[in-house]
N, CA, C and O of each residue as an XYZ file, in Angstrom:
384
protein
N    -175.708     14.440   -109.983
C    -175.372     13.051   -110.217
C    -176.620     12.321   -110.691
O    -177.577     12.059   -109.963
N    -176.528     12.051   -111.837
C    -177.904     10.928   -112.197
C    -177.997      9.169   -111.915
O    -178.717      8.386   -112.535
N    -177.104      8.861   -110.868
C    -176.904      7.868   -110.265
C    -175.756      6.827   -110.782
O    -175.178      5.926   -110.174
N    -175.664      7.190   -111.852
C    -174.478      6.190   -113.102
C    -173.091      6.898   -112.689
O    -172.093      6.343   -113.148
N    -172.904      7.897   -111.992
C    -171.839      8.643   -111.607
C    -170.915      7.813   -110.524
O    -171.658      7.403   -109.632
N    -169.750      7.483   -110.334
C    -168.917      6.717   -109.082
C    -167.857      6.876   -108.996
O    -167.210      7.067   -110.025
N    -167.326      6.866   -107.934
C    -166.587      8.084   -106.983
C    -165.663      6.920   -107.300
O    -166.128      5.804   -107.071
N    -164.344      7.002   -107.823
C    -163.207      6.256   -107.898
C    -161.907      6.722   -107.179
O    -161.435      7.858   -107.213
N    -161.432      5.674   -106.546
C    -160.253      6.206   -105.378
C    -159.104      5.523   -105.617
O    -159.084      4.325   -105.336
N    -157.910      6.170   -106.193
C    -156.854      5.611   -106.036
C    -155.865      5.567   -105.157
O    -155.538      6.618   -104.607
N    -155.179      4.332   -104.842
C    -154.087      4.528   -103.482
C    -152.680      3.764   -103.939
O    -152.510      2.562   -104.146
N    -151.831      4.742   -104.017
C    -150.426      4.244   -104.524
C    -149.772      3.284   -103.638
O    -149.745      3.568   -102.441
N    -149.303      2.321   -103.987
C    -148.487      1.341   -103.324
C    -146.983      0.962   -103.400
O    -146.422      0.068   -102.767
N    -146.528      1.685   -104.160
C    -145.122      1.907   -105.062
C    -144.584      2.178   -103.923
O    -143.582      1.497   -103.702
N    -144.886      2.971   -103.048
C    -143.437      3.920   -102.212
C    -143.372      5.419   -102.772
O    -142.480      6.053   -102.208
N    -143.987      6.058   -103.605
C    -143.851      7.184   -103.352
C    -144.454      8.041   -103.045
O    -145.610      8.184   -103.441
N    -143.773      8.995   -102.130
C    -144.357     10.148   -101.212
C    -143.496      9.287    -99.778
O    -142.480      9.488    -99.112
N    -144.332      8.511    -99.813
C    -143.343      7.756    -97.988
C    -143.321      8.889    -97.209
O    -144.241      9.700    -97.315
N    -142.246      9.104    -96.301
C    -142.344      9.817    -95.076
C    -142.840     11.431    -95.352
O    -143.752     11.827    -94.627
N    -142.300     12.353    -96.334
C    -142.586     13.187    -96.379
C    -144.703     13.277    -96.757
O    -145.382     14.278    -96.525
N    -145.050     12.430    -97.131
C    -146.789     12.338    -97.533
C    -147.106     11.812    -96.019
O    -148.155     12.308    -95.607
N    -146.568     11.065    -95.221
C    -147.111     10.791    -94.057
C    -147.202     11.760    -93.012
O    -148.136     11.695    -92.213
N    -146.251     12.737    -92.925
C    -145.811     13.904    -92.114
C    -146.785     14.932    -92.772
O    -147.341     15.740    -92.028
N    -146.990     14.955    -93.896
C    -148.127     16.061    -94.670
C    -149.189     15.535    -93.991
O    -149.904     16.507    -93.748
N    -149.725     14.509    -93.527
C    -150.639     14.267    -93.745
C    -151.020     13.918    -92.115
O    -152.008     13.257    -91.797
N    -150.344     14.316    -91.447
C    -149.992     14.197    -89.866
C    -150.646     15.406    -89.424
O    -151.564     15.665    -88.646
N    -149.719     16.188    -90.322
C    -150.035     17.831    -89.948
C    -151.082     18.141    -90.232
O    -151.461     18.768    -89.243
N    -152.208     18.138    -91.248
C    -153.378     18.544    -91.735
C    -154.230     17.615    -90.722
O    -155.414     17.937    -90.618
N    -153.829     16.599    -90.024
C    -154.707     15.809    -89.049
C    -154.771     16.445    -87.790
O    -155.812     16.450    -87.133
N    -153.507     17.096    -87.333
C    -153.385     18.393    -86.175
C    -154.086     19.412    -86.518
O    -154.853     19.826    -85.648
N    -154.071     20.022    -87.629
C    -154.652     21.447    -87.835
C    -156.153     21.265    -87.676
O    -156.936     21.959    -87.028
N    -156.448     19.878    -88.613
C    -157.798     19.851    -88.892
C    -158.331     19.613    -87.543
O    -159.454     20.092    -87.382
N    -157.602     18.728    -86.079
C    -158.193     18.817    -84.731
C    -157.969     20.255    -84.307
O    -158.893     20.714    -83.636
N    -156.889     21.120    -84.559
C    -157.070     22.076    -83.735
C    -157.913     23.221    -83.750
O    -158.254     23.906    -82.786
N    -158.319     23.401    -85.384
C    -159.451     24.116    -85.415
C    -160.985     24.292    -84.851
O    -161.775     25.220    -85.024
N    -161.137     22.910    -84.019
C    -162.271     22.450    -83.520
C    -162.110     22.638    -82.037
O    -163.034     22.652    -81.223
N    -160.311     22.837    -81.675
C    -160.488     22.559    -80.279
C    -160.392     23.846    -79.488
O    -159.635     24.806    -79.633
N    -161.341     23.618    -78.630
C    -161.807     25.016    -77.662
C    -160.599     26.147    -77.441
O    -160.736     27.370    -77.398
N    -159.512     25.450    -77.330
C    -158.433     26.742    -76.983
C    -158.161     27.228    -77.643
O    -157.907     28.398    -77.357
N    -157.970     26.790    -79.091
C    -157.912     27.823    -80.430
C    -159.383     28.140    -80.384
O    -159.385     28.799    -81.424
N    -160.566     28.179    -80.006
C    -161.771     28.775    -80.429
C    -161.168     29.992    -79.518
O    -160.678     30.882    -80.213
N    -161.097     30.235    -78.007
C    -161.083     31.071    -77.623
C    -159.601     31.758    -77.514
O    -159.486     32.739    -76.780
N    -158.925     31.464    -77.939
C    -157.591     32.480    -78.583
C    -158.323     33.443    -79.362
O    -158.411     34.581    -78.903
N    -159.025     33.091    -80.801
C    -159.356     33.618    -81.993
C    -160.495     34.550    -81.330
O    -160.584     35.676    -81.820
N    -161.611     34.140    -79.998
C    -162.671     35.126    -80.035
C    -161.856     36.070    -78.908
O    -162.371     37.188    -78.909
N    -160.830     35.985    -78.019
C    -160.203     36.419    -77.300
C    -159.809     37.928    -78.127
O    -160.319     38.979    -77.738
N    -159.175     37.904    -78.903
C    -157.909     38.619    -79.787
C    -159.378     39.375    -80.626
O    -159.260     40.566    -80.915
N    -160.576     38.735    -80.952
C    -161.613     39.157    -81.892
C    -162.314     40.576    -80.798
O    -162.511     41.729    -81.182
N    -162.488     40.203    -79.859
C    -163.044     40.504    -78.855
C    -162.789     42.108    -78.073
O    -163.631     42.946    -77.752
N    -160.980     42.134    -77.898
C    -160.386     42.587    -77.865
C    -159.891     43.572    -78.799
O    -159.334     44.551    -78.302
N    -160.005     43.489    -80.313
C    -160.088     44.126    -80.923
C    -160.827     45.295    -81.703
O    -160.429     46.387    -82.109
N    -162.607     44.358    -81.782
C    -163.439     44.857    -82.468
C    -163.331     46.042    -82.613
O    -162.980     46.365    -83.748
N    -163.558     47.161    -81.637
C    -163.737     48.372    -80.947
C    -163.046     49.207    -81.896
O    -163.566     50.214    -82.375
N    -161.604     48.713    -82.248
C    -160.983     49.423    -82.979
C    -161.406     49.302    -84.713
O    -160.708     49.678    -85.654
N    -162.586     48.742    -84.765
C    -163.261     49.034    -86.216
C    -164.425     49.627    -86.374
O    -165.403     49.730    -85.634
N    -164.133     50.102    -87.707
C    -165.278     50.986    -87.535
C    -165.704     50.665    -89.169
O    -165.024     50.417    -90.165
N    -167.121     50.792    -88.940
C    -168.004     50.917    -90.471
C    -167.758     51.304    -91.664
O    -168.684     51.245    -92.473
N    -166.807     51.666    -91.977
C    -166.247     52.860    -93.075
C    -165.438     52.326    -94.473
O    -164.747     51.316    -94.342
N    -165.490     52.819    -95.481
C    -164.655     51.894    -96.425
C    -163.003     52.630    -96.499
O    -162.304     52.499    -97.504
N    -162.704     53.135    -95.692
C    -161.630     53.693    -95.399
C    -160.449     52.418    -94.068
O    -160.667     52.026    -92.922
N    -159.290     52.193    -95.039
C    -158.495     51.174    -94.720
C    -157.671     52.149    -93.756
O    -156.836     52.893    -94.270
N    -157.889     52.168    -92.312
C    -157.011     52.488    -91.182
C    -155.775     51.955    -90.569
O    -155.789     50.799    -90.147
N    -154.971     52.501    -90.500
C    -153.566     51.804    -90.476
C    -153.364     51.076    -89.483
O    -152.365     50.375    -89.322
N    -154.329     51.185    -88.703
C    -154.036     50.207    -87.254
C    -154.986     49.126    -87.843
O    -155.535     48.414    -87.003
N    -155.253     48.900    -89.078
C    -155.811     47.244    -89.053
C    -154.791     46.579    -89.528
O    -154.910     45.374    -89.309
N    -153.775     46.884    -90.123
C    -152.380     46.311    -90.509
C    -152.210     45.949    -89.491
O    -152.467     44.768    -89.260
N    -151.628     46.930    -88.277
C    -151.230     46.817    -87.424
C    -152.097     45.411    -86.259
O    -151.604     44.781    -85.324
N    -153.218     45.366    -86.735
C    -154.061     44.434    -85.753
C    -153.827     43.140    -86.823
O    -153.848     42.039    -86.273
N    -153.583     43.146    -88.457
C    -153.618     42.080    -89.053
C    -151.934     41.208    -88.476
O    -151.646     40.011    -88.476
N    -151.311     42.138    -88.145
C    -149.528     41.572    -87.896
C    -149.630     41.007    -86.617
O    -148.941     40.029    -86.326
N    -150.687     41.692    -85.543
C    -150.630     40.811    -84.000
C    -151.699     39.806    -84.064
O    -151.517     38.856    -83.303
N    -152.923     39.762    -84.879
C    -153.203     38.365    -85.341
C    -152.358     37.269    -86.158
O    -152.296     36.043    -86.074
N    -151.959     37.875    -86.685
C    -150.967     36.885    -87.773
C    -149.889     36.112    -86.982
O    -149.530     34.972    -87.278
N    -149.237     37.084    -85.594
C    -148.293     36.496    -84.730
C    -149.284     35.637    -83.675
O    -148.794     34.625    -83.173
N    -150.483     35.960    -83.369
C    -150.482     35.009    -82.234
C    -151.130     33.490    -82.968
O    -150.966     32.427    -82.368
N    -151.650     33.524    -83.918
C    -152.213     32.520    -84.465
C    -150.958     31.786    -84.991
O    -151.016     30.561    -84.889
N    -150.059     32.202    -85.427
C    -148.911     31.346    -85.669
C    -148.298     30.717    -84.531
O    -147.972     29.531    -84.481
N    -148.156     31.587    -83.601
C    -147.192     31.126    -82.197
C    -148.512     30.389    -81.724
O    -148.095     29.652    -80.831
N    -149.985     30.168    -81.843
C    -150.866     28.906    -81.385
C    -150.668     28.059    -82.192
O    -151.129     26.996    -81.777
N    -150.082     27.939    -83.428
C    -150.106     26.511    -84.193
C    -148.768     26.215    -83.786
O    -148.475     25.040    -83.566
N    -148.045     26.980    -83.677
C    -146.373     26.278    -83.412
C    -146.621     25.289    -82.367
O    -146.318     24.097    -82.404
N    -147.302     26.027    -81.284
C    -147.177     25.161    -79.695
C    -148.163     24.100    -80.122
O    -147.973     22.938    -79.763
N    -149.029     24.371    -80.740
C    -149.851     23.142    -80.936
C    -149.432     21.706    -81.317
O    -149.477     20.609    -80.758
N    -149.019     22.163    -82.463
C    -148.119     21.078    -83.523
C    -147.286     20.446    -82.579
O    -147.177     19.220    -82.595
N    -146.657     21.174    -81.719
C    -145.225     20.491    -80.949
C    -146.014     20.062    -79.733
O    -145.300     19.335    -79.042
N    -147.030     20.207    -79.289
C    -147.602     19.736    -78.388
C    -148.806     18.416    -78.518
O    -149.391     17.865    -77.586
N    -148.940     18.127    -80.085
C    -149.914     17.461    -80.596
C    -149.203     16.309    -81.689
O    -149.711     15.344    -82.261
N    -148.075     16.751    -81.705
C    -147.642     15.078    -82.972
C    -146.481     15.374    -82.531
O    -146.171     16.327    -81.815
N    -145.429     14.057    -83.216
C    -144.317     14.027    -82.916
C    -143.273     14.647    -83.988
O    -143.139     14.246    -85.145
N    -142.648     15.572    -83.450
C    -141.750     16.444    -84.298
C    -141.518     17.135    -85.309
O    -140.505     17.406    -85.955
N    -143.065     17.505    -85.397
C    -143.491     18.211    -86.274
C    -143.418     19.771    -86.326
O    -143.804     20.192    -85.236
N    -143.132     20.621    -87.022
C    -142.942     22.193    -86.743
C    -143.608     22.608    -88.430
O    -143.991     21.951    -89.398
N    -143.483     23.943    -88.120
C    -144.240     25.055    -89.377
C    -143.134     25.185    -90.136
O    -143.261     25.473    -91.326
N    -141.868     24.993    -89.566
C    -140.934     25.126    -90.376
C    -140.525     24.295    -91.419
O    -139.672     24.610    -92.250
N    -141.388     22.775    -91.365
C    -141.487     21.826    -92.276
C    -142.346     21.961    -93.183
O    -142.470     21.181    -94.128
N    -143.081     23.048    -92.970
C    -144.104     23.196    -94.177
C    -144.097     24.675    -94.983
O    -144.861     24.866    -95.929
């Protein structure tokens, strides 16, 4: 930036987006707290923790990391579900 550069912000006033942009924008305000908050830290080092062992150094793709990518994939989903429903009002994954 050579200082002549400025950050211009537009904000629609029309009405569109309305509820569905407010609910977008609800949810990315949950996610963006829950990534910070301690119980998702230690879910993620929990499950990390628990796992490591079963990796190994090698450039050889072992079928039990699928298998470890599908029980990460389920518990990190089933922590945002409860989150969401436990953190805004009536919000689910199924809306997004």
């Amino acid at each position: 930036m050579d200082g002549n550069d400025e950050e211009i912000l537009v904000q629609s006033s029309c009405g569109i987006g309305g509820d569905d942009d407010r609910k977008f924008d609800e949810a990315v305000g949950v996610l963006e707290s829950m990534l910070i908050d301690q119980s998702f830290i230690k879910v993620s080092l929990d499950f990390a923790r628990d796992s490591c062992e079963k990796f190994e150094d090698t450039c050889e793709n072992k079928l039990i990391y699928t298998e470890l990518f599908t029980q990460y994939t389920s518990t990190i989903e089933s922590f945002i579900e409860q989150y969401l429903l436990d953190h805004s009002e009536g919000l689910s994954m199924d809306e997004f």
